[in-house]
C-alpha positions as CSV (number, residue, x, y, z in Angstrom):
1,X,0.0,0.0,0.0
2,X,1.0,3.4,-0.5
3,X,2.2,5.9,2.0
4,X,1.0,9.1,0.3
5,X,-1.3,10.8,1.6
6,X,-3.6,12.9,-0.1
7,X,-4.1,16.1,0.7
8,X,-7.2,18.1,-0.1
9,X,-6.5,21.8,-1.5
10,X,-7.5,25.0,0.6
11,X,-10.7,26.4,-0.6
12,X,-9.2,29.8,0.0
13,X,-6.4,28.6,-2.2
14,X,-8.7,27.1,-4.8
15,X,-10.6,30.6,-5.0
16,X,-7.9,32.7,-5.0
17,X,-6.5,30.3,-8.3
18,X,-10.0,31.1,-9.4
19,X,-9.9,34.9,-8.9
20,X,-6.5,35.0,-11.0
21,X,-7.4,32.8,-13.9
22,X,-9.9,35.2,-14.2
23,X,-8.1,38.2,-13.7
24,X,-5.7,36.9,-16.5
25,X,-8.7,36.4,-18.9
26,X,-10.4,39.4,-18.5
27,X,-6.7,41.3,-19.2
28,X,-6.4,39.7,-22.3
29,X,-9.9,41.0,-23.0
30,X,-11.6,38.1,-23.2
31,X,-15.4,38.0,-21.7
32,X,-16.9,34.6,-20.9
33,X,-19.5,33.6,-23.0
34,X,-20.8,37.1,-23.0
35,X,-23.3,36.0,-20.9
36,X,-24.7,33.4,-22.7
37,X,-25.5,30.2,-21.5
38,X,-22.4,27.4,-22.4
39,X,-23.8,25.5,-25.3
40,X,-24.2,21.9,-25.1
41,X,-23.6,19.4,-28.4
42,X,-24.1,16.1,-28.5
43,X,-21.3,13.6,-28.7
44,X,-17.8,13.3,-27.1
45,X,-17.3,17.2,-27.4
46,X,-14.9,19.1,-24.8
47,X,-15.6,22.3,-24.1
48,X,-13.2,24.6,-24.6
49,X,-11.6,27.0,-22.0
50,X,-11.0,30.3,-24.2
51,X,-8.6,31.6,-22.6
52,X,-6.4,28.6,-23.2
53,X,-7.2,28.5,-26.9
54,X,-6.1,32.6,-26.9
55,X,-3.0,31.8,-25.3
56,X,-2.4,28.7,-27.9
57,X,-3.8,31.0,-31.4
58,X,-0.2,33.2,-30.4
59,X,2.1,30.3,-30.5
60,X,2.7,30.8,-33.8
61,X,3.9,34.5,-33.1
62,X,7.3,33.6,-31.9
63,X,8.1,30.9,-34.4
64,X,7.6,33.3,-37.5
65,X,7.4,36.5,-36.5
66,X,9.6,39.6,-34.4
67,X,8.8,39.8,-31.0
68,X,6.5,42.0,-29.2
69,X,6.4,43.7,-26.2
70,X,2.8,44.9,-26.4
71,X,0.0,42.9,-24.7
72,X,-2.2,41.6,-27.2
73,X,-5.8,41.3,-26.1
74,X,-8.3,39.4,-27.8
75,X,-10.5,39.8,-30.7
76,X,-14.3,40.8,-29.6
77,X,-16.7,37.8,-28.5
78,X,-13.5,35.5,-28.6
79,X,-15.2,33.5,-26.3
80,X,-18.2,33.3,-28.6
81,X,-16.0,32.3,-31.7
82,X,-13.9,29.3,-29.6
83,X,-17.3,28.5,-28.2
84,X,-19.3,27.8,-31.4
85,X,-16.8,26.8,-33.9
86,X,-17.3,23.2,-34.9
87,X,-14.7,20.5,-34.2
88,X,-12.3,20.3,-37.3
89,X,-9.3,17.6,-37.6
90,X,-6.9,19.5,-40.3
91,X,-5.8,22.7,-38.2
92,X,-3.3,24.8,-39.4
93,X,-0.5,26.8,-37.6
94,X,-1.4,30.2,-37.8
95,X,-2.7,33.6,-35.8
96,X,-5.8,32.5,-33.8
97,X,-6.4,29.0,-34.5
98,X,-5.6,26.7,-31.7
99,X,-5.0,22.8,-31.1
100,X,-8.2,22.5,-29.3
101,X,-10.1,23.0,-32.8
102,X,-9.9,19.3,-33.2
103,X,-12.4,18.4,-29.9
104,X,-13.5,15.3,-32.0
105,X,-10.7,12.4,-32.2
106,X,-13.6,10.0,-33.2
107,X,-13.5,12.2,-36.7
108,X,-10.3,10.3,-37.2
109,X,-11.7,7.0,-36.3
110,X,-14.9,7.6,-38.1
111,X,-13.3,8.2,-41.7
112,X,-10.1,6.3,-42.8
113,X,-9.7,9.1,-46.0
114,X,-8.1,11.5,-44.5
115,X,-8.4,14.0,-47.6
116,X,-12.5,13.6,-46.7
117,X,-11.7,15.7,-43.3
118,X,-10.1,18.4,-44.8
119,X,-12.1,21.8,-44.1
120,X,-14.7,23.2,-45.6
121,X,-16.6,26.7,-46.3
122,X,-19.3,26.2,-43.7
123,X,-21.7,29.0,-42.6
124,X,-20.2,31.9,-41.3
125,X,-20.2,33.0,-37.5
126,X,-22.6,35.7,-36.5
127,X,-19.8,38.9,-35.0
128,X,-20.8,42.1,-35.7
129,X,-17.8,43.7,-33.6
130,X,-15.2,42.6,-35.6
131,X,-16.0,44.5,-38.6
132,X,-15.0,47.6,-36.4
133,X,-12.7,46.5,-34.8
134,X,-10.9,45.2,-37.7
135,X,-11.0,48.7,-38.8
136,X,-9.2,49.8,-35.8
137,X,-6.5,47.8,-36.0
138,X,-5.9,48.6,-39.9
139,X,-6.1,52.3,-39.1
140,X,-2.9,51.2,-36.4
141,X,-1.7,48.9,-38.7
142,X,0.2,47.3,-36.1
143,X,1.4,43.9,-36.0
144,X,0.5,41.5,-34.9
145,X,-2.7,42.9,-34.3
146,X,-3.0,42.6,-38.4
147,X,-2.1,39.1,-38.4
148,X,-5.3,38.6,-35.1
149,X,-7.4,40.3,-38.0
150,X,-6.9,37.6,-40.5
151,X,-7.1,34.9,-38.2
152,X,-10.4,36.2,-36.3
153,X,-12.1,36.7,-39.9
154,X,-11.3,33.5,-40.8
155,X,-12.0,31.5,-37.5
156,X,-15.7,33.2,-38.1
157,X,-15.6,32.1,-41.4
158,X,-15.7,35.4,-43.2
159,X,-13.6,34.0,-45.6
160,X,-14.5,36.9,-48.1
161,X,-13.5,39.8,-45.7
162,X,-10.3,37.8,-44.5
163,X,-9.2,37.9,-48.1
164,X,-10.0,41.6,-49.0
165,X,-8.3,42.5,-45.7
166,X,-4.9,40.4,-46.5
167,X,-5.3,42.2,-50.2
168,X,-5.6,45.7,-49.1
169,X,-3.1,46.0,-46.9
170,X,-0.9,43.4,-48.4
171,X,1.3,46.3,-50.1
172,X,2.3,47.9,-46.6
173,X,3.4,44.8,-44.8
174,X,7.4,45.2,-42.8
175,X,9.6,43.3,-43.9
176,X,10.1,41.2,-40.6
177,X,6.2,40.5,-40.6
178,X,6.1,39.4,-44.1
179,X,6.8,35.5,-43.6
180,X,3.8,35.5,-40.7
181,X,1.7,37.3,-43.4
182,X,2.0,34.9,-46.2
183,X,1.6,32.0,-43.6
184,X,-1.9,33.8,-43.2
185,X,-2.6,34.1,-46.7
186,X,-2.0,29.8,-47.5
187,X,-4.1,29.2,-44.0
188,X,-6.8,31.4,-45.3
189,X,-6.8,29.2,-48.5
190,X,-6.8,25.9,-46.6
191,X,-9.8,26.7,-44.2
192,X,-11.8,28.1,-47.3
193,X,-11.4,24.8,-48.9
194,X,-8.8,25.6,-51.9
195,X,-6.4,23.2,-50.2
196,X,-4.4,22.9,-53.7
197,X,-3.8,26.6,-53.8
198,X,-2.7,26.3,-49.6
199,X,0.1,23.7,-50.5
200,X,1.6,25.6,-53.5
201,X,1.7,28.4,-51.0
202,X,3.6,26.8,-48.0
203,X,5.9,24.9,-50.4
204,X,7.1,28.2,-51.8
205,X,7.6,30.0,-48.2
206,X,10.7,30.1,-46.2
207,X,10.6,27.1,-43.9
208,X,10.0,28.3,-40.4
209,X,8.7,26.0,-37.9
210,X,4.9,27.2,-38.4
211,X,5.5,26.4,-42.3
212,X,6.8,23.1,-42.1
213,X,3.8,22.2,-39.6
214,X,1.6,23.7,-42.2
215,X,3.1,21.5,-45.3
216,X,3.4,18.1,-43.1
217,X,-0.6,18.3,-42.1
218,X,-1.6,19.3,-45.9
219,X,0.6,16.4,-47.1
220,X,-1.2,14.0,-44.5
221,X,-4.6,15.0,-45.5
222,X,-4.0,14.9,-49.2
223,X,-2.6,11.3,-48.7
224,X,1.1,12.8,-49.1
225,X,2.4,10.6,-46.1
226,X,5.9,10.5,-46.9
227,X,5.6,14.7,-47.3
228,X,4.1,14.5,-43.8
229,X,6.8,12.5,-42.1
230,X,9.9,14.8,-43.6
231,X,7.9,17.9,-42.5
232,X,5.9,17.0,-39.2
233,X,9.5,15.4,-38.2
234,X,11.1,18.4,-38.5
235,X,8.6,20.9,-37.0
236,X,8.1,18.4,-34.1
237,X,11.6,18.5,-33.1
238,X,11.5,22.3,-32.4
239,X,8.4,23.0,-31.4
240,X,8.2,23.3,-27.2
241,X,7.1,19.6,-25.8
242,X,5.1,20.9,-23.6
243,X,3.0,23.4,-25.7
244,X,-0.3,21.6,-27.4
245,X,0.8,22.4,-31.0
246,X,3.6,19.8,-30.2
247,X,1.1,17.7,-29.4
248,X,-1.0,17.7,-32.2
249,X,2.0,17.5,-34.3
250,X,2.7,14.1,-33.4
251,X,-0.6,13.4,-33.6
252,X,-0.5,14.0,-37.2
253,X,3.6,12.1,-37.4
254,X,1.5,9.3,-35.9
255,X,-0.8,9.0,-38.5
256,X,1.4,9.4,-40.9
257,X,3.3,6.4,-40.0
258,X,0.2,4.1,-39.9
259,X,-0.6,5.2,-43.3
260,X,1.1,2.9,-46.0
């Protein structure tokens, strides 16, 4: 028998975790659920904390991109878009997507053809804020804040305004954020479905950690496995082992290998 003992938490402790966690979320401007109640789907669906899938949607910042001092708060009704956005299996690496996107493994299970699970148009998400707000941040135009744009448009699915955004302002990119800026423009193509057009784009970009990701998944779901292995391999290896984009990386390794 064991001689540990277990030793229940304080509940002043516990609360005062509570109070912080929440303290953190609202400084990154994130509300919960602005006020609605937590919606419910049926199957093996996790909910999904949003201030975790914030803090995830800016790993890619560091691996591609200069690095900022400035506190980047959250797009508006953040919670809203982790909240309602369906489970999807092929995630790319990229400004405001996060790991957590896949909250269905039995997809996976359910449909040996990868290529089938790709994503897909889908109706867009109902966020009236981030039409001004995005015209906040391209009156700044400051970075990353640009990138946040791109990747909140296209986590709601408004695919359309993603593009005319990344077209606009395309001309008056720096330099130093230009490599983060085309990784946007390939995701954007992915999650709209022109997953062709996505994979020409990533093969001809410098390969950063956040790129290679982004070639080894589209190689695994267009049946490319031996593309995933070189790829996923390599972004694997530098990507923090701790962080959930490791994770799902060798998810996607893993199923490479299976695949003959």
């Amino acid at each position: 028998m064991s001689n540990e003992t277990f030793v229940q938490p304080k509940l002043s402790d516990l609360f005062a975790n509570h109070l912080q966690r929440q303290a953190e979320t609202q400084a990154a401007g994130i509300a919960t659920f602005d006020g609605e109640v937590t919606p419910y789907e049926v199957g093996p669906v996790q909910p999904l904390d949003p201030k975790l899938a914030w803090d995830e949607s800016l790993a890619v910042l560091p691996l591609i991109a200069p690095a900022s001092t400035n506190r980047i708060k959250a797009p508006p009704h953040w919670s809203h878009l982790v909240a309602h956005h369906e489970s999807i299996v092929a995630v790319a690496f990229c400004a405001a997507n996060f790991p957590q996107l896949m909250r269905n493994f039995q997809q996976i299970l359910a449909k040996p053809n990868l290529a089938e699970m790709r994503p897909t148009p889908g109706r867009p998400t109902t966020a009236t804020d981030l039409s001004t707000w995005q015209d906040e941040v391209a009156k700044r135009k400051s970075f990353p804040d640009m990138l946040l744009v791109v990747g909140a448009l296209r986590l709601a699915k408004h695919f359309d305004a993603a593009d005319i955004f990344l077209r606009t302002h395309d001309a008056a990119v720096p330099s130093d954020w230009r490599a983060a800026w085309d990784n946007e423009k390939a995701a954007l193509a992915w999650h709209r479905g022109r997953h062709d057009e996505a994979r020409k784009l990533w093969d001809a970009q410098a390969p950063s950690v956040p790129v290679l990701f982004n070639r080894g998944m589209a190689a695994l779901f267009a049946g490319d496995n031996a593309g995933a292995k070189q790829h996923l391999t390599a972004a694997v290896a530098k990507l923090p082992a701790n962080g959930a984009w490791h994770h799902l990386g060798r998810l996607y390794l893993t199923l490479a290998q299976l695949k003959r």
